[in-house]
C-alpha positions in Angstrom: 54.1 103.6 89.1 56.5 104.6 91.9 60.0 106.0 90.7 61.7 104.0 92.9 59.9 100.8 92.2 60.7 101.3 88.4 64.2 102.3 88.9 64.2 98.8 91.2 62.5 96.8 88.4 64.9 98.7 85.7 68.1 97.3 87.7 66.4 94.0 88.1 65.6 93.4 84.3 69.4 94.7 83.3 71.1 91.9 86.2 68.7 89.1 84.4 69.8 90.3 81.0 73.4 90.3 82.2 72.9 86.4 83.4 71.7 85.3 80.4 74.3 86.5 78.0 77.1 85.1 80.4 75.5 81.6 81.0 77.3 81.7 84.3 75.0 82.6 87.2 73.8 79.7 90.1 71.1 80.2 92.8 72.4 80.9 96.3 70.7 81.1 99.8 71.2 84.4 101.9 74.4 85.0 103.5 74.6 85.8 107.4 76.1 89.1 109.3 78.8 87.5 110.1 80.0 88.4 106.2 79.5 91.8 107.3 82.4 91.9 110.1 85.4 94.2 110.0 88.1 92.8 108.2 85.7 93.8 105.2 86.3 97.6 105.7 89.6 99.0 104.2 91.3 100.9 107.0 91.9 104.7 106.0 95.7 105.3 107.2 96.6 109.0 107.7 100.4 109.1 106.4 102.0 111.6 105.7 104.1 112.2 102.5 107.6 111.4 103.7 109.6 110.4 100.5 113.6 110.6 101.4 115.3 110.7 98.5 119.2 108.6 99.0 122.2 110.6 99.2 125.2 109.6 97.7 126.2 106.1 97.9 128.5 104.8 100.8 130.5 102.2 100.2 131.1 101.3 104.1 128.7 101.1 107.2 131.4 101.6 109.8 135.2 102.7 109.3 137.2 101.7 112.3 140.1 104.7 113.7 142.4 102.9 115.9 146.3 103.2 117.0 147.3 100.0 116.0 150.3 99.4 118.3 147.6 99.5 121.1 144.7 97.6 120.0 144.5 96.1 116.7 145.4 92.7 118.4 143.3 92.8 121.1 139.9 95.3 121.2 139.7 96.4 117.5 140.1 93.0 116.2 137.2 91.6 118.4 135.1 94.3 117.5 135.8 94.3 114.0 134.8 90.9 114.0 131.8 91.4 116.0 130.4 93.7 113.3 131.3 91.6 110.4 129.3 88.6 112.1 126.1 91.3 112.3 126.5 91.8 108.9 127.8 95.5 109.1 130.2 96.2 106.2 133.0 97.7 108.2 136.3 98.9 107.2 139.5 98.1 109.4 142.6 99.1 107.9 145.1 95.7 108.6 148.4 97.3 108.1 150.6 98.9 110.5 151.3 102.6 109.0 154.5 104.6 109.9 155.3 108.4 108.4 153.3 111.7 108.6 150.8 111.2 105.8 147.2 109.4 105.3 147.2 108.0 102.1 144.5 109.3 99.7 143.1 106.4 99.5 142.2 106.2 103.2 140.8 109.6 103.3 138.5 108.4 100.4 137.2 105.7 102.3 136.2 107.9 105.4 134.4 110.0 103.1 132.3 106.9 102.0 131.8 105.2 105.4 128.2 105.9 107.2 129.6 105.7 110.4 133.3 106.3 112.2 134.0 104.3 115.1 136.9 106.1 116.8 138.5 104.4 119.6 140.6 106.3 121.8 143.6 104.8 123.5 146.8 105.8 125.1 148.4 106.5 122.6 146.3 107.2 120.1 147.4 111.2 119.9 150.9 110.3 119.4 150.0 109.3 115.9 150.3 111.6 112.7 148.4 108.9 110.6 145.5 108.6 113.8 145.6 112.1 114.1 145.3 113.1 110.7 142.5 110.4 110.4 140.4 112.0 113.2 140.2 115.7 111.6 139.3 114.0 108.3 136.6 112.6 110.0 135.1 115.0 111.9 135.2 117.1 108.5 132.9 114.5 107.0 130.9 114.7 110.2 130.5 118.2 109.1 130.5 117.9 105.3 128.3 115.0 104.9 126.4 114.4 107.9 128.6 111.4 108.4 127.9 109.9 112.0 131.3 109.7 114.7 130.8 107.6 117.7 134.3 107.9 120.4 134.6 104.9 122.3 137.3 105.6 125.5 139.4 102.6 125.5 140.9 102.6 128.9 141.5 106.6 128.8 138.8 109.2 130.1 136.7 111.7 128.0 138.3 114.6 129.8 141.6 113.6 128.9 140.7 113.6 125.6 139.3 117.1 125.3 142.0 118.8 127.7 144.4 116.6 126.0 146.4 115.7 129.5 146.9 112.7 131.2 148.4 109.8 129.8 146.9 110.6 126.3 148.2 114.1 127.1 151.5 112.7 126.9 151.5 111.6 123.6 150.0 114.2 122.5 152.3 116.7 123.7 155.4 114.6 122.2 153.8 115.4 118.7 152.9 118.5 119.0 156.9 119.3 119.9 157.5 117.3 116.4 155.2 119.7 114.7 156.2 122.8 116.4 156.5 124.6 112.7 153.6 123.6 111.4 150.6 125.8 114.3 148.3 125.4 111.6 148.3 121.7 111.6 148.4 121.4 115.1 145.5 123.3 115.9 143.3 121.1 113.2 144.2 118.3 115.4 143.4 120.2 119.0 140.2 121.4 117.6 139.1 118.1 116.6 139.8 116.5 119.8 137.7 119.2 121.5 134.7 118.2 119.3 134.9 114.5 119.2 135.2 114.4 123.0 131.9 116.1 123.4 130.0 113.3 121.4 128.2 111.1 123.2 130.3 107.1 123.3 130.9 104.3 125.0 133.7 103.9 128.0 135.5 100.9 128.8 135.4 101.5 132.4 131.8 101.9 132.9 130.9 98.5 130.7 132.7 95.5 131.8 134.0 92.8 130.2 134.9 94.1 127.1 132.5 91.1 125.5 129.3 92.9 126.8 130.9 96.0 125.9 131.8 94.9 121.9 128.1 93.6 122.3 126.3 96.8 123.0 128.8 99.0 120.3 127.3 96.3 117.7 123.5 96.8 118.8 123.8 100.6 118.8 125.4 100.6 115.3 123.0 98.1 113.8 120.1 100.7 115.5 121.7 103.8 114.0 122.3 102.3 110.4 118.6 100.8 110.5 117.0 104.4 111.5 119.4 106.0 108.7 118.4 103.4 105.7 114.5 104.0 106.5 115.0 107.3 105.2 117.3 105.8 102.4 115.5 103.4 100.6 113.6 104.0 97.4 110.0 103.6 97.3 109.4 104.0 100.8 106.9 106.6 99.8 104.2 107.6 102.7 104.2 104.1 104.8 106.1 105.9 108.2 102.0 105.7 109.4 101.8 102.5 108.2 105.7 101.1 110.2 104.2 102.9 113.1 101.3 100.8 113.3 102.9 97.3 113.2 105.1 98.4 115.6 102.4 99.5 117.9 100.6 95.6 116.9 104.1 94.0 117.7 104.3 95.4 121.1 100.9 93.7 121.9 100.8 90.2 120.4 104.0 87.8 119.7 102.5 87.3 116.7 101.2 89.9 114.0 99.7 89.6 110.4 100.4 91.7 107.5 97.5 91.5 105.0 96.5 92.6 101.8 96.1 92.2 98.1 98.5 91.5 95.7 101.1 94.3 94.5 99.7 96.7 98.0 103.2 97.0 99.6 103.0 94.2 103.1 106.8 92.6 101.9 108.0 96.4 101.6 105.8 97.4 105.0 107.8 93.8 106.5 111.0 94.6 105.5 111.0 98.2 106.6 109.6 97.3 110.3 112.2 94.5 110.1 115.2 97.0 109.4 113.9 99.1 112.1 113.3 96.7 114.8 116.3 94.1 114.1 119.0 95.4 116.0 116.6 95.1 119.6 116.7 91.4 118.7 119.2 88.8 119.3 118.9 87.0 116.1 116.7 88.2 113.2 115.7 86.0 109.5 113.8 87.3 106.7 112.3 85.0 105.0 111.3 86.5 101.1 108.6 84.2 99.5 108.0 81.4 101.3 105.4 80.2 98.6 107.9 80.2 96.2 110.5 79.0 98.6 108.1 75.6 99.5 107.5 75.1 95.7 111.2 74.7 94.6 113.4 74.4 97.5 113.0 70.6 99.0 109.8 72.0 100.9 108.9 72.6 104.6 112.2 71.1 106.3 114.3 72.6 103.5 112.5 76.2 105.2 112.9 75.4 108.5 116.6 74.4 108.0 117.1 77.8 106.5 115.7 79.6 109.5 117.2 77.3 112.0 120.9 78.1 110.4 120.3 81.7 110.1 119.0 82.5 113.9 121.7 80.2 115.3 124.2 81.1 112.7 125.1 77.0 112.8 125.8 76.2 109.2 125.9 72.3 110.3 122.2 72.1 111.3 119.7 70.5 110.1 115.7 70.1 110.7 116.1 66.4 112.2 118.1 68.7 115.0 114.3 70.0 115.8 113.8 67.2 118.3 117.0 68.2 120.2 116.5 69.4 123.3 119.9 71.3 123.0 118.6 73.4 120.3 115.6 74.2 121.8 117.5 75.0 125.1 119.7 77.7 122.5 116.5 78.8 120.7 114.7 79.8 124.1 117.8 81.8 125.0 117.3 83.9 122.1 114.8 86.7 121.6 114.5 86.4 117.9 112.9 88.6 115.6 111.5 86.2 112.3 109.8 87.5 108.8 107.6 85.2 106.9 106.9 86.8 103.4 104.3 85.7 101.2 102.8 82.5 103.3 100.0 81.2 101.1 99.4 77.9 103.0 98.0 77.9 106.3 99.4 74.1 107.0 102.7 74.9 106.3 101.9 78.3 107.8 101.4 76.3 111.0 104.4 74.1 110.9 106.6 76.6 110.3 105.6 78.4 113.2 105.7 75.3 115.6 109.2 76.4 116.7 108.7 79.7 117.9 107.1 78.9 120.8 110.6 78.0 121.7 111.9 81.3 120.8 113.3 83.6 124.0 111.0 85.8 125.9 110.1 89.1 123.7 110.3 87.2 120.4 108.0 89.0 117.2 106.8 87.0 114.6 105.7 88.8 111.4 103.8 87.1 108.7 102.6 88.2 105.1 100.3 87.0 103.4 96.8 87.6 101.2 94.9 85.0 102.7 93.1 85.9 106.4 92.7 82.4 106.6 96.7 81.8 106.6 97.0 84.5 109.4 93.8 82.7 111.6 96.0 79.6 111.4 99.2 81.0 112.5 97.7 82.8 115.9 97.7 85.7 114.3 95.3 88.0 116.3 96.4 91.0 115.5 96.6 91.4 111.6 97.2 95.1 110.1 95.4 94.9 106.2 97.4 97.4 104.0 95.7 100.5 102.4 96.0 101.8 99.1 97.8 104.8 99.0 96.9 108.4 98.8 96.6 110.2 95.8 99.5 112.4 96.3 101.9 109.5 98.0 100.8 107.7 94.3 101.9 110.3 92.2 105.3 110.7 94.5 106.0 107.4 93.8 105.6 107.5 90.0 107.5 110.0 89.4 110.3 108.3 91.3 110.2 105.4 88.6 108.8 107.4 85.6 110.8 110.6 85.7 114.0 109.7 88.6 112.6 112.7 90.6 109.8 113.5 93.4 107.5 115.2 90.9 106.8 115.0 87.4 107.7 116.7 84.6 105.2 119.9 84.2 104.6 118.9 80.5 103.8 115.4 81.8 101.3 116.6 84.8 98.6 115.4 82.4 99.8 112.1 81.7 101.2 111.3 85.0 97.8 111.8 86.6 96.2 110.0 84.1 98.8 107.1 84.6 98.4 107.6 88.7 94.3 107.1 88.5 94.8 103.9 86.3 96.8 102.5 89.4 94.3 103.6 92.4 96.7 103.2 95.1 98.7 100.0 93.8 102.2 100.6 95.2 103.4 97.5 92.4 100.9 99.3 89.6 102.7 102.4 90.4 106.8 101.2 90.1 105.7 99.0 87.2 104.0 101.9 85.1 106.1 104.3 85.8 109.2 102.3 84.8 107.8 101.1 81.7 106.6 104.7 80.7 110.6 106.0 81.8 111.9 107.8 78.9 109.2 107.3 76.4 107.7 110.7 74.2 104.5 111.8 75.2 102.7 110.3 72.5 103.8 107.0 73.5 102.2 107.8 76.6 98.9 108.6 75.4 98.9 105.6 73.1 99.9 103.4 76.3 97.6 104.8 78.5 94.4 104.5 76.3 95.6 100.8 75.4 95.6 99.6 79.5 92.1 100.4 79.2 91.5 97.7 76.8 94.7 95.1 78.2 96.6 95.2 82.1 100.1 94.9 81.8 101.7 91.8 81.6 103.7 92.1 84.7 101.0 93.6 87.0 98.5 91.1 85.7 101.0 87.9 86.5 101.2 89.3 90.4 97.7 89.7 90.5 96.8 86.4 89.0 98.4 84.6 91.8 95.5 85.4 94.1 93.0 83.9 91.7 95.3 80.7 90.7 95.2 80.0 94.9 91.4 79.6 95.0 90.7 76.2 95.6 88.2 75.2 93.0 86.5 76.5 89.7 83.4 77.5 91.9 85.2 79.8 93.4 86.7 81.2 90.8 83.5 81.6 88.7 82.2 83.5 91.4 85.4 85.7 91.2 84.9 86.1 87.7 80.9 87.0 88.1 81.6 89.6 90.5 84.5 91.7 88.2 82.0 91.1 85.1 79.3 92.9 87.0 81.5 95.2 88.8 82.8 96.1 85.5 79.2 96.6 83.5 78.0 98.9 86.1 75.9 96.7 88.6 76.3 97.1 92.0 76.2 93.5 93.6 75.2 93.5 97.5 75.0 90.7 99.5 71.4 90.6 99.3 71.8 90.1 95.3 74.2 87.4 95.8 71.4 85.6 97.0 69.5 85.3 93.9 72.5 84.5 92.2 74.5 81.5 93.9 73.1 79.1 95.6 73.9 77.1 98.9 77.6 77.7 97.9 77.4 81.3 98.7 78.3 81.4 102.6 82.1 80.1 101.8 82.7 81.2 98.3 82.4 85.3 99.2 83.6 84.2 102.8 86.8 82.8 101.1 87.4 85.8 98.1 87.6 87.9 101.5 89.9 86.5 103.2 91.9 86.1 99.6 91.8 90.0 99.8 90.1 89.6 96.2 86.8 91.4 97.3 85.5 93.7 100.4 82.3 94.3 101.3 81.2 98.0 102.7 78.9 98.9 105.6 76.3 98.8 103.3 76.3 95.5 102.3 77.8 96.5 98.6 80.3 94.3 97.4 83.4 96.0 96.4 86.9 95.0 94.2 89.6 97.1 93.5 89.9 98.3 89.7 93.0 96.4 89.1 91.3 93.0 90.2 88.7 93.8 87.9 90.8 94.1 85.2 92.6 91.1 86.0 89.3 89.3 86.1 88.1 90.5 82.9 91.4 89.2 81.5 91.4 85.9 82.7 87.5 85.7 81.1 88.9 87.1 77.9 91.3 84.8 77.8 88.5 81.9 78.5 86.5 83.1 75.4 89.6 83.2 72.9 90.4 79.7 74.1 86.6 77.8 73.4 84.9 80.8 71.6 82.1 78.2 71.2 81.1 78.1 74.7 81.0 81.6 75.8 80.7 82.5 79.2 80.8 86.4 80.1 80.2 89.2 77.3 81.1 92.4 78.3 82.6 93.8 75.0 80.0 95.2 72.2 81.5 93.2 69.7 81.3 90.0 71.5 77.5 90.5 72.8 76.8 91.3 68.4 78.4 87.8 67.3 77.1 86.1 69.9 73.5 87.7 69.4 73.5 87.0 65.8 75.3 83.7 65.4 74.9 82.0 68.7 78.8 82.4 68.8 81.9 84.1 68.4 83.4 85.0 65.1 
């Protein structure tokens, strides 16, 4: 007999035994192409390993410098509030400071703000407290990488580093008060020289001050956004990954973020929505909307909580929808909006009904595991998260397991061990590792070899959300088919599937799909993560401990021996 036709009949006999001890297999007809198109192929995203670990904490974005006889009633107070309505934690000191020395206090704060806003007027340089301010901060600038953006309120650049002019004058009036202290004096020159060759903003080239406060705000928001993408833990290898949304965004109004559950699209969102915010005019990110429509009064309860933050109108309310005054302020708005987590393409639809009265430019980004969401929304461009590389993985880990980039070289083992179990699963990754944090490396060993046997409570309850959405028990039978034979060993193509379901088959592996709970390869080969398998082998576990007469799927040696011998499980 032919090798191959053996090895054929071999597989063939094995499948048939594997339906009959699982009692859960249905006739199908054939599935066509179309199953074969290319949302099926995981995309292979070439990222580098760019893990930024935080520097110290600040406690401010922005610390305003200002002489305060000059502005603090006028152009500081109206930017200060400017950046307080955009969110940025600023620092503005309120009171009106006489004597020749900074409190401690102050010089403290400068050392903790992000950014320094110093804004030059008159007399700014007449002031000891200004003065000593400004070399405090351009020490930081030094120290600490601490950003300093000038802005030339009414005086010019070159007055500022030749120190004449008007802001000579004052200048000149304390240096005479300090004529015994050169040292000091010279801190205070030298500064001025440096500050005045930054790059900043001059009142006389922006007019009115409104448009200029306006551009000051949307050039801080930029700079803080580029800074906390390097800041933010866990944002382990996905600059490739930002890139390409970005790239999506600047071709379609509307773009998808797909993928299974735990694989990283609400941290992918959030970072493209920190990065691209401050280009937009109003910005809402909304975390969770599945979980959002299931407790909070629903659809309109959503809607009213994007309507209030783009508008920032506290008083409005969905009924306001059918005015023609808000849709007149929403078209004058190029908005940037975030749905996270949309699991229903109705409401998926309604909530985006609005946007097309958003201002030209407007983004919409969705998230979601369900293509079918994404079709609903417009969606034509969707971006379908990878899993990440091995050595972005292990990175990531260690973050969680050990507080570092790498692991501990006794733990290199373990860690590897622990990094395979995941394959890729950002959520698998931060869960394990933080779970494993501290623990001896027996502990380890023992926790590793029992995940083979049991997933983890917390990655299995994420994951189980993508099979508690399918819509029926067919479709979840199937699910549970695939991960049984997936887990025994048997490769399932499309072609097998045929001989297994019956006319159901078309929309039941269409629909796992587009729930990202299965792929299919070039070949035909149905394909599941490891994780999902797991999960699925769970979730039939759990079906046999709760009617151990009826059982459906056998996998475990144990259970095929009891079942073989008694018809049922002991």
């Amino acid at each position: 007999m032919d090798a191959t036709f053996s090895l054929t009949l071999i597989e063939a006999i094995l499948i048939l035994l594997a339906i009959a001890i699982s009692k859960a297999i249905r006739l199908i007809s054939p599935l066509p192409d179309s199953c074969k198109d290319a949302v099926d192929s995981i995309p292979t995203v070439s990222s580098p390993s760019n893990i930024i670990v935080a520097p110290s904490a600040t406690k401010y974005d922005v610390f305003l410098s200002f002489r305060g006889e000059d502005t603090r009633d006028a152009f500081s107070s109206y930017l200060y509030e400017a950046l307080r309505e955009a969110n940025i934690h600023t620092f503005m000191d309120h009171k009106l400071h006489k004597g020749d020395h900074i409190s401690s206090i102050l010089l403290k704060t400068i050392e903790e703000s992000e950014i320094s806003l110093i804004i030059f007027s008159k007399d700014y340089a007449s002031s000891t407290w200004c003065m000593d301010e400004l070399f405090h901060i351009m020490k930081c600038k030094d120290k600490y990488g601490r950003l300093v953006i000038p802005i030339f309120f009414q005086v010019d650049p070159s007055n500022i580093r030749k120190q004449n002019g008007s802001f000579g004058d004052g200048f000149a009036k304390l240096k005479q008060r300090f004529k015994h202290n050169q040292e000091r004096v010279q801190k205070w020159e030298n500064a001025l020289i440096k500050v005045a060759s930054l790059f900043g903003w001059d009142s006389k080239n922006i007019r009115p001050e409104a448009k200029l406060v306006k551009k000051i705000v949307k050039d801080i928001l930029s700079k803080l956004n580029r800074k906390s993408s390097f800041h933010v833990e866990g944002l382990v290898g996905i600059d490739h990954q930002i890139q390409e949304v970005e790239e999506l965004l600047s071709e379609a109004r509307i773009v998808g973020i797909w993928g299974m559950g735990g694989i990283g699209k609400t941290t992918l969102a959030s970072a493209v929505f920190e990065r691209l915010r401050a280009e937009f005019e109003a910005s809402c990110f909304v975390e969770d909307v599945r979980k959002l429509l299931e407790k909070n009064g629903g659809l309109n309860a959503l809607q009213e909580k994007c309507l209030k933050e783009l508008l920032k109108d506290e008083e409005i309310n969905t009924y306001n929808l059918r005015s023609d005054f808000v849709r007149r302020r929403l078209h004058r708005k190029k908005i940037l909006l975030v749905l996270d987590d949309v699991d229903n393409f109705m409401a998926a639809e309604n909530l985006i009904k609005a946007c097309g009265w958003f201002g030209e430019g407007s983004r919409i980004i969705i998230t979601s595991r369900d293509m079918q969401v994404l079709k609903n929304t417009s969606a034509f461009l969707t971006y379908r998260v990878p899993t990440m590389y091995h050595h972005d993985a292990l990175h990531l880990f260690s973050l969680k397991a050990f507080k570092q980039n790498q692991p501990f070289k006794n733990y290199l083992e373990l860690s590897k061990r622990a990094v395979y179990y995941c394959h890729g699963n950002p959520l698998a990754l931060k869960v394990l590792g933080c779970f494993l944090h501290g623990r001896g490396k027996e502990v380890w060993d023992s926790a590793l070899t029992k995940l083979n046997h049991t997933l983890h409570k917390d990655i299995f309850k994420v994951l189980k959300l993508s099979f508690d959405g399918l819509d029926d028990d067919m479709q979840k039978n199937v699910f549970l088919d695939l991960a049984f034979f997936l887990n025994v060993g048997h490769g399932i193509s499309l072609d097998c599937t045929r001989g297994l379901y019956g006319s159901h088959a078309r929309i039941e592996i269409s629909v796992l799909k587009e729930r990202s709970l299965i792929s299919v390869d070039r070949y035909g080969n149905i394909e599941m993560h490891a994780l999902l398998v797991e999960m699925g082998l769970e979730i039939s576990q759990q079906q046999l401990i709760s009617n151990p007469e009826k059982p459906i799927r056998l996998w475990r040696p144990q259970d095929v021996f009891h079942f073989m011998k008694n018809d049922k499980l002991m």
